[in-house]
N, C-alpha and C positions, 0 to 999 in steps of 0.2 A: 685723350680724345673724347672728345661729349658733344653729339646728336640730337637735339631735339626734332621730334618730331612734330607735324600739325597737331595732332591729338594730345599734346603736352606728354606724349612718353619720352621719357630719355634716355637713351644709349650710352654706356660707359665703357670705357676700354682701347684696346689698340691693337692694331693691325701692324705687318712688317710691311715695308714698299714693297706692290708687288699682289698682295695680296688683298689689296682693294675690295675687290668687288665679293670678296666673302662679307665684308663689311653692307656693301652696297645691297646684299641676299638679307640681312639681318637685319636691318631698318627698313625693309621692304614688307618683311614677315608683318609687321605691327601695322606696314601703311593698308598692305591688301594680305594678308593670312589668317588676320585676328587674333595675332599673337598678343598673350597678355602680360607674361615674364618670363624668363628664360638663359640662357649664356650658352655659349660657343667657341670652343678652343679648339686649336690646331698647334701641334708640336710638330716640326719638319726636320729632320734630321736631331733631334735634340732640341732646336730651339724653339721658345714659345715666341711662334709667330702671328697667332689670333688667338685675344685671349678679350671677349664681346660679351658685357650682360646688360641689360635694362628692362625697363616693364615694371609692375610692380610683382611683388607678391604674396598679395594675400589681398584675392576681389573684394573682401567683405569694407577692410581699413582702407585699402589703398597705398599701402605700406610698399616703400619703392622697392625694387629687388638690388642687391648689394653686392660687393664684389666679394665677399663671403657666404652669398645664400647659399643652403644646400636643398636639396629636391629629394625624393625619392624618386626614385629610377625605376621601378616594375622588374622586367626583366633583363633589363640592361645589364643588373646582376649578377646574370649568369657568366657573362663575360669575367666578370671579377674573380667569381669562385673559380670558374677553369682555369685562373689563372694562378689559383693556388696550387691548382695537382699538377700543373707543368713546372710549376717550381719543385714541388712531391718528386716528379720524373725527374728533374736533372739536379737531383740529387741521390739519386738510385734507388731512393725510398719505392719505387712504383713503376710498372711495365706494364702499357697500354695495351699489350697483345696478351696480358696474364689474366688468370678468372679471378674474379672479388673475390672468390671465397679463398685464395691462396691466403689473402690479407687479413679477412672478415670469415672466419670457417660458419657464422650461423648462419651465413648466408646462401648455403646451399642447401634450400630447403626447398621442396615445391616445384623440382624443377630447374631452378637456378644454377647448379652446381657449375654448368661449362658458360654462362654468362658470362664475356669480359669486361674489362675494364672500357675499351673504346667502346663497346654495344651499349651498356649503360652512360656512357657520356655521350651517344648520339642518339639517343631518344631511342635506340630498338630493342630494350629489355623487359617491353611490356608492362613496366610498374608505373603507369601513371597516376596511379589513383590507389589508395587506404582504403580498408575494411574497416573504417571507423573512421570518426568524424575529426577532423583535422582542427585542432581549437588549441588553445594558448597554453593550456595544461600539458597536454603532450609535448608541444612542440618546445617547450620550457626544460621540459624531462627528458634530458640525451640518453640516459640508458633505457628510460619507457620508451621513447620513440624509437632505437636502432631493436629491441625485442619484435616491434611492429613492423617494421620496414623489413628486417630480414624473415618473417614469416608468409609475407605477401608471396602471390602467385602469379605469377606473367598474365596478361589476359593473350599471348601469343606466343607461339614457339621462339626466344629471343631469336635475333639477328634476323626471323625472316619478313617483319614490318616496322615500321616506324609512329610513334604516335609521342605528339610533346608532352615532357616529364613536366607540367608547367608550375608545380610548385616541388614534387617528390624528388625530380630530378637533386635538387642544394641538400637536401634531407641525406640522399645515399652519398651524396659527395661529401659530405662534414661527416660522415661515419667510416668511411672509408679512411678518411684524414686524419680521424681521430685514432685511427688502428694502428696507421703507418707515421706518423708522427711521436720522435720519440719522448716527444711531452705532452701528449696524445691532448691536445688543442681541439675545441673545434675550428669548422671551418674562418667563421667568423674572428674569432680571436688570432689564428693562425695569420689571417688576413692582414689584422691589424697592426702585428708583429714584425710580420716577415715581410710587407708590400708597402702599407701607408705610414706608418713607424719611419723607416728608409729613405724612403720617397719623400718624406711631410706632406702628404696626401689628406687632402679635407673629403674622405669618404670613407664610411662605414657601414659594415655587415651587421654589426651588431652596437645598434649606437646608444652612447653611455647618457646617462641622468644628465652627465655635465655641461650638454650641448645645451643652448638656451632656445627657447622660442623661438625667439628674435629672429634666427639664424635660418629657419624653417619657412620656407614658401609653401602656403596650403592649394591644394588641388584644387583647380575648376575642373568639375565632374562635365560632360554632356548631357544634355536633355535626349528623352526618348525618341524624339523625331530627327536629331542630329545623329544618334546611333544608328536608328534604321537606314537616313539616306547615307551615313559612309560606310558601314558594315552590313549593310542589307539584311530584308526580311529573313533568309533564309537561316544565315547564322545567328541571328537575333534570337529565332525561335529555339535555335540547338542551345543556343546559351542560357536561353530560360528554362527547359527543360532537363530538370536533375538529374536525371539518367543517362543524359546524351555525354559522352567522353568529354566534351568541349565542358562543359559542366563540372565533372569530375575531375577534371586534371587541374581545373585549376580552384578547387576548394582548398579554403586556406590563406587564399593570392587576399583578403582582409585583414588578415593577423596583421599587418605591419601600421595598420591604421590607427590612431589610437588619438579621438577628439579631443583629451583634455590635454595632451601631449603634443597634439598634430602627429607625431608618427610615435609605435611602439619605444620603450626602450631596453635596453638588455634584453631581447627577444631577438632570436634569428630566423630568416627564411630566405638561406641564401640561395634561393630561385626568385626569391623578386622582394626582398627588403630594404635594398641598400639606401643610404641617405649621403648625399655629397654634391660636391660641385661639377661643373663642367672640364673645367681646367684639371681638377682631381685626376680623371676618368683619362682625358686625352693625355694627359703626362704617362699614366701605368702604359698605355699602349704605344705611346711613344717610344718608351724603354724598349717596349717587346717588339716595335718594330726595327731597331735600329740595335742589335745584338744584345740584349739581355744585362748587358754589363755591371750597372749597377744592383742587380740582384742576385748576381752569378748566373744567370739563364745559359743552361748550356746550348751549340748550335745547334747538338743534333736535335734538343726536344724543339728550336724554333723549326726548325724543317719539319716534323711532324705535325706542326701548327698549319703552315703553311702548302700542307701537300692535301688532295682533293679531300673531299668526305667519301666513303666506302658506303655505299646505296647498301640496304639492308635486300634480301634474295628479292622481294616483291616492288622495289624501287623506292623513291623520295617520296612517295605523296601519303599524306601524312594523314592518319586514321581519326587526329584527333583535330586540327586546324582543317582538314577539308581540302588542301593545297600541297605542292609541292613544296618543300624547303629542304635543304641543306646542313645537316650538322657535324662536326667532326670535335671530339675530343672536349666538348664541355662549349665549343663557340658555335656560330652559325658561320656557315659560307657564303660569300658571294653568289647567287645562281641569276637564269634568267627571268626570275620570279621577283627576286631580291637582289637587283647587284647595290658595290659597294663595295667601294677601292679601284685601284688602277686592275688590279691582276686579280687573277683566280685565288692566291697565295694571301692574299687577307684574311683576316678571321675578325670575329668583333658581336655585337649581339644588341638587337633592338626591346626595347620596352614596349610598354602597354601605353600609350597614350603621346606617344613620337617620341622617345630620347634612343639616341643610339650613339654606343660606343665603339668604335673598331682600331683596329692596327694595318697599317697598310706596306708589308718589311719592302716591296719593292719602289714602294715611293717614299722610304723611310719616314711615313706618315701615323700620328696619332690623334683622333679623332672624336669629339665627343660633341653634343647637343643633347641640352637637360632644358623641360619646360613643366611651367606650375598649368596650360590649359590644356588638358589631356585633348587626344585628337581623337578621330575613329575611322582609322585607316588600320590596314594590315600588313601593307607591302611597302610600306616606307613614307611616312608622315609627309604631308607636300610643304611643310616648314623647313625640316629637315634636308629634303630634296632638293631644295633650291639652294641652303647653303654645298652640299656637297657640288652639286655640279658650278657652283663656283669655284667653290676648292678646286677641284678638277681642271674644268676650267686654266685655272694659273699654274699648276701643276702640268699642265700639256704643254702649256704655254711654256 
């Protein structure tokens, strides 16, 4: 199937009968969203039934987007990484109710010692943020880096608030992996081994020399006044200022950047590095939504996926976004701040600049949207938005 639009952008790809008007949401994006390149996949029950790219990618060339671009993803990532410690859990390697340090002993320092495994995978263990400056050297250096990470000190008694881990979070989850893993991997390699190896998944955590350019669609950034009207004055200024949490938790969130490369490589920050496709993304959640099978995913870890988030004592609303959200177990939930999915029972995880990935096990749905014109929204990108509630849409239908 191929689309041209007015504006000479063209649309590649295919839709199952049925599912039309995801189609119809996606050539729409480009006629009135200003979408400038991007892809959309949907896996239903197993099958890839939208699987949509066009636009170009890369504003500077003009260079068209291909049915192999891969994007980085921001924090879309996170979804990937937790997707590794529930492969960790249903393999006995790891118990969501046990404290890190049963796994990791130097990490019960400071405080930490009755921190669990879910508190740190739901943003309430207080480590969002380093005593030191988060730059390429460290984060290069797995045993310099896990010396620093388990020295840190809560900025809160764990479990009683919540604040996003927005790079630190991937950091503690590759050390924790790498302890219980008995070829002690990081997260990223473990990733590539045990998920997209399997799968033949065109996404990486830790992506190698041997990926070409070519392959990489470059970010269109937003100008200043298109931040302020979609993100408002108010966070704009927390984001400018170095000391505000919103600031701090996500220093680092640059490391995957890399001009003469377009993205990092051999570098990991599996809180918001990954580089892949659409279809990559929607296939892994595919899997997870629709019993695990081909990667052995036991039931009972998809039921803990799929069962609510546990509000930390002081509730959802989150110390370092400003807002309510939702996290359970390394993903984000559904709420009425953020929904996404048929049911509560979804789980999945949005980026910085509209892509989002999810699993939906009650509409044996997997879901993915990756875009090269970053947005500046918070609550769910209106590119995005409109392909879901088409999905939906046919899915109700």
């Amino acid at each position: 199937m191929l689309v041209t639009i007015p504006d000479r952008t063209v649309v590649h790809g295919h839709v199952s009968p049925g599912f039309e008007p995801v189609r119809a949401a996606f050539v729409d994006n480009f006629v009135h969203r200003h979408e400038l390149g991007g892809a959309c996949c949907v896996f239903n029950r197993g099958e890839n039934v939208v699987d949509l790219w066009g636009g170009i990618r890369n504003e500077r060339t003009g260079e068209p987007w291909e049915r192999d671009t891969m994007v980085i993803v921001h924090s879309s990532t996170k979804g990937l990484a937790a997707m590794t410690l529930a492969l960790a859990h249903s393999r006995g390697w790891l118990d969501y109710e046990e404290s890190v340090c049963r796994y990791w002993p130097e990490f019960a320092q400071q405080g930490k010692e009755h921190v669990t495994v879910r508190q740190m995978l739901a943003h309430q263990a207080g480590l969002f943020a380093l005593d030191v400056p988060v730059d390429r050297a460290l984060v290069a250096d797995l045993d310099r880096l896990a010396v620093v990470l388990a020295r840190q000190t809560p900025a809160w008694k764990p479990g009683t608030r919540q604040g996003y881990h927005g790079i630190t979070l991937g950091f503690y989850e590759s050390e924790l992996l790498r302890r219980i893993d008995p070829q002690h991997r990081s997260l990223g390699r473990f990733f590539h081994d045990e998920i997209a190896m399997p799968l033949g998944l065109d996404v990486y955590i830790r992506l190698p020399e041997s990926i070409a350019n070519s392959r990489l669609a470059t970010l269109a950034r937003p100008g200043l006044w298109e931040m302020l009207r979609g993100f408002g004055p108010r966070f704009m200024l927390e984001a400018m200022n170095s000391h505000s949490n919103i600031a701090r938790t996500l220093q680092g969130s640059e490391l995957p950047i890399d001009p003469g490369h377009i993205y990092a490589r051999n570098l990991e920050v599996p809180s918001g590095g990954a580089v892949g496709t659409a279809r990559a993304i929607a296939h892994a959640y595919g899997v997870f939504a629709t019993g695990g099978r081909e990667l052995g995913v036991q039931r009972g870890t998809l039921h803990l996926l799929a069962e609510p988030a546990t509000p930390p004592t002081h509730g959802f609303l989150d110390v370092c976004l400003g807002g309510e959200v939702q996290f359970s177990l390394g993903f984000m939930k559904p709420s009425a701040v953020w929904p996404f999915g048929s049911s509560a029972a979804s789980f999945g995880s949005p980026g910085a600049g509209g892509s989002l990935g999810f699993a939906d096990p009650e509409a044996g749905i997997g879901y993915a949207y990756v875009t090269s014109r970053m947005g500046t929204t918070l609550t769910g990108d209106p590119r995005d938005v409109a392909l879901r509630d088409a999905l939906r849409a046919v899915i109700d239908a």
